[in-house]
N, C-alpha and C positions, 0 to 999 in steps of 0.2 A: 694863595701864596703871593709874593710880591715879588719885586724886581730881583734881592739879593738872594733868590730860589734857583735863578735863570742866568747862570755864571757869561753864557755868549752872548744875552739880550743886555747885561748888564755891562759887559763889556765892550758891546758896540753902544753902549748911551755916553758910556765914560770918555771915548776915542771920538766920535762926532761931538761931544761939548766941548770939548777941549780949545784950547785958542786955534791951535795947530790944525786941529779939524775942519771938515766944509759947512760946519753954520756956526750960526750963533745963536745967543736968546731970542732975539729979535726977530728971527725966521718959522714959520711956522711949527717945519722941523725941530728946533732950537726947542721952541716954546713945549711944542708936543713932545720932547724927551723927558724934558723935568718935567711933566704931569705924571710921566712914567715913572720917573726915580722918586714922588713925592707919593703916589698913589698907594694908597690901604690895599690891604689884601684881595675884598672884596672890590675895590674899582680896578688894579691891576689888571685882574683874570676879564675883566672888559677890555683894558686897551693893548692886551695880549696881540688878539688877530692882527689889530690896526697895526702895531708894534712889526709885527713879522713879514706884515708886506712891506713897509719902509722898510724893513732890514736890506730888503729883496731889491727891491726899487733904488733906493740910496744906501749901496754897500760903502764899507769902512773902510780903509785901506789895510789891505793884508798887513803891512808892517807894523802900523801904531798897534791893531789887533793884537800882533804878535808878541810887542812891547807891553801889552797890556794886562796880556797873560801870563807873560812873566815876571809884573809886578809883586813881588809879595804884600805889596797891602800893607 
């Protein structure tokens, strides 16, 4: 499965790229979310683990989160 499987991993990629958010493309971080929002199914469930420790490591702000989830899209 890929990123749009994983409603809060996807959620927090959406709210850290954001301008608003704490990186950009330019940052590692930055760089490493879109390989996550770009990645096939089969490379996802790789950068899954990685994914979940930066969740941990660099949390989202509860609010844009919150704003994020009540996006309808």
């Amino acid at each position: 499965m890929n990123i749009q499987f994983y409603p809060d991993e996807l959620d927090y990629v959406n709210v850290k790229l954001r301008p608003a958010g704490h990186t950009d493309e330019s940052s590692f971080l930055g760089t490493f979310l879109l390989a996550c929002l770009r990645a096939d199914c089969q490379n996802y469930e790789i950068l899954r683990p990685a994914l979940q420790v930066m969740m941990r490591k660099e949390p989202a702000d509860p609010e844009l989160l919150a704003k994020e989830r009540a996006d309808p899209k």
